[in-house]
N, C-alpha and C positions, 0 to 999 in steps of 0.2 A: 705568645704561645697559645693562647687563650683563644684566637682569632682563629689559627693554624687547626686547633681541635674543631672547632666552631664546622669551619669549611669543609675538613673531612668529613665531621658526622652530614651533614648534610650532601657530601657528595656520595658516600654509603646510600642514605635514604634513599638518595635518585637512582643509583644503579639496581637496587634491589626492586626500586618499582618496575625500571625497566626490564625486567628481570623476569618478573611477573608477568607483564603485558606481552613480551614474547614468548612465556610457556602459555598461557592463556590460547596465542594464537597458532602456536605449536598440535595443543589441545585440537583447535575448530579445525586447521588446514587434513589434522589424520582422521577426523573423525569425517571428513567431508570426503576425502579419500576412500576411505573404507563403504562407505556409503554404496548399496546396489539400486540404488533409484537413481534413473537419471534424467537432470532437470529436462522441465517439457518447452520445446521449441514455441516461438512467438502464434505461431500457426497453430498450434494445438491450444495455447490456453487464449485465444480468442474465438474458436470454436468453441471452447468447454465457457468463455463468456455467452457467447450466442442461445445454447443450449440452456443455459440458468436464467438469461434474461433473454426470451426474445425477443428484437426489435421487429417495426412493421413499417417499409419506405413511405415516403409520404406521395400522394399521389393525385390527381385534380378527381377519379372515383373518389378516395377516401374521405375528400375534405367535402363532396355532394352528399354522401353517406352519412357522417357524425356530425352536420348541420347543426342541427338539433341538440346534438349534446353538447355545442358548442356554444349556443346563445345561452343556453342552462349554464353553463359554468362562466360566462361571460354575466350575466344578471347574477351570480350568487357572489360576483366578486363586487359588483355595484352593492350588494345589500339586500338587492332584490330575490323573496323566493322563487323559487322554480317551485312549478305545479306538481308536481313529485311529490 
């Protein structure tokens, strides 16, 4: 009889968790429903990436250009100072 109680209470515990975790998700699906924002397309949040960070292509100008600040950081990574 012992066992028999045993088993119940423990199968109580688990239905009540479960219980839980789908009002929980009950909770997030109306609240996400209700919501007037609507999520922004791949398109839009890698423009609003571009925007915050912008990139510059690499180019055989740009690498004649930053020469210079390339040996510089090439020698500070040796040890060596830059005249800076």
């Amino acid at each position: 009889m012992m066992a028999l109680s045993e088993i119940f209470s423990q199968f109580c515990s688990k239905v009540v968790v479960l219980l839980a975790l789908l009002l929980i998700q009950l909770m997030l699906l109306t609240k996400k429903l209700r919501s007037d924002t609507r999520p922004i397309t791949t398109t839009q949040y890698l423009k609003l990436l571009e925007r915050k960070n912008p990139t510059t292509c690499f180019t055989k100008r740009l690498r004649q250009e930053d020469a210079e600040c390339r040996c510089a950081y090439l020698n500070s990574k040796k040890g060596k100072r830059s005249g800076t």
